[in-house]
N, C-alpha and C positions, 0 to 999 in steps of 0.2 A: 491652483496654489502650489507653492514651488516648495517638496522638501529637501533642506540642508542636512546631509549625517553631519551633525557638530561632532569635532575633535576636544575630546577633550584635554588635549593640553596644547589646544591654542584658543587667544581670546577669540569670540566671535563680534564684531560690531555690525551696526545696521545705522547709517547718517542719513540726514534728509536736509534741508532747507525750505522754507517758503517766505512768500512775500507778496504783503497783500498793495496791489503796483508795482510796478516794477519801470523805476526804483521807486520804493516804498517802505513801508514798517515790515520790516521780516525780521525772521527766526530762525534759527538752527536747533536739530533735534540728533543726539544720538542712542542708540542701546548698545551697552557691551554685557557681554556673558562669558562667563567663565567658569565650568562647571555650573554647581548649581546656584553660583551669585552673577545676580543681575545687576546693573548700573543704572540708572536714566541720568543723561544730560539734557539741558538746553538753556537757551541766550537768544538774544535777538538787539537788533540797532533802530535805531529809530528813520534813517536813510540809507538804503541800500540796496542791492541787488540779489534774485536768486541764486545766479552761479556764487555770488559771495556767501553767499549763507551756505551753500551746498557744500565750499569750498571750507567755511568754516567748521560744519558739523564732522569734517575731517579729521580736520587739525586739531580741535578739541577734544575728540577721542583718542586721539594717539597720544595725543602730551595726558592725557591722564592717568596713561599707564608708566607707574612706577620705576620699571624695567625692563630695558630691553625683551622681549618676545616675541613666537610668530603670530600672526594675525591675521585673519579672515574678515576683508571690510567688504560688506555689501553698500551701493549704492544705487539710486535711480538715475545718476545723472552721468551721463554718457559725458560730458564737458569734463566732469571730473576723474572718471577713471580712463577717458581716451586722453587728457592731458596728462596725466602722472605717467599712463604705462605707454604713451606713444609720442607725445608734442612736443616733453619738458626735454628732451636728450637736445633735439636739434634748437629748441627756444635758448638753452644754456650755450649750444655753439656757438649761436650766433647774437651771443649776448643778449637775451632775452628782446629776439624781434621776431616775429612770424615769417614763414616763409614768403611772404608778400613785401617785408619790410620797417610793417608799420611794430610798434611797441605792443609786448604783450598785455591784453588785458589783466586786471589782477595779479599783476607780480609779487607786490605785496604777499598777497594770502598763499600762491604757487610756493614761492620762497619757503613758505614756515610749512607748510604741507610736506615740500621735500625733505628739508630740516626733520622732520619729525615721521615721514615715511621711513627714512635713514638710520631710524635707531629701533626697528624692527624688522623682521621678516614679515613683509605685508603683503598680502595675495590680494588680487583686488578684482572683485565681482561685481557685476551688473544686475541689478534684479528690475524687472519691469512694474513702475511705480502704480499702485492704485488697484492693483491685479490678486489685492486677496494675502499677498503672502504675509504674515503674522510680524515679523522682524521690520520688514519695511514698511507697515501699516504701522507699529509700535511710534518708530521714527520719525514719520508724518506726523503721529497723533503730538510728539515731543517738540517740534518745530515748528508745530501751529501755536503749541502754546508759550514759543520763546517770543511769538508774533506779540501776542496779552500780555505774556509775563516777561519782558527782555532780560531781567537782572537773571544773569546766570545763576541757578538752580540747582543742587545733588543730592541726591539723595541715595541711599543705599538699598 
């Protein structure tokens, strides 16, 4: 199990997605913390994909913070923190096509992810999915149930 020194004055988030087929009914799950308040989000669609929902539980934590701030996102999904912090420089040069050519997947949700990376300082971590850790287990348990419960959810 992997410990985090949280900072406290920055928010900490932990996102997940799943999707039961793929594509199939999935969910997006996030936690954010901040000091001693906690958030839960989640959502889910009724057709769609994992990296989408992974993509989402993103975006959905960042637009729900009020005000610009720095931020600490934990994710499992290497698709999302190797595209933000390594693909999306050269996807934008080259008008959002792969180095291969073809069109990026998920433009759509890449777009609002940047958009909304962009009005924080956002550090962006990898935590290894299923392995125990408390934040990214929280996040699963959140995004399993946007899978049941799709109507976006908040609670305080």
């Amino acid at each position: 199990m992997s410990e985090i020194k949280e900072n406290p004055t920055r928010v900490v988030i932990y996102t997940d997605g799943a999707c039961k087929g793929n594509p199939g009914r999935g969910g997006w799950g996030a936690l954010l913390r901040y000091g001693e308040v906690e958030r839960e989000l989640w959502g889910g669609e009724s057709d769609t994909t994992n990296n989408r929902m992974e993509l989402m539980a993103a975006i959905k934590a960042l637009e729900t913070l009020k005000r610009s701030c720095p931020v600490d996102l934990h994710t499992d999904s290497q698709y999302v923190r190797q595209g933000i912090t390594s693909w999306m420089h050269n996807w934008k040069k080259k008008n959002w096509k792969t180095s291969s050519g073809s069109a990026v997947k998920n433009k759509d949700l890449w777009q609002q992810l940047d958009e909304q990376a962009k009005r924080h300082q956002v550090e962006w971590h990898w935590v290894k999915g299923h392995a125990g850790d408390p934040g990214n287990e929280a996040a699963d348990d959140l995004a399993n149930r946007g899978v049941t419960d799709p109507n976006p959810t908040l609670t305080d």
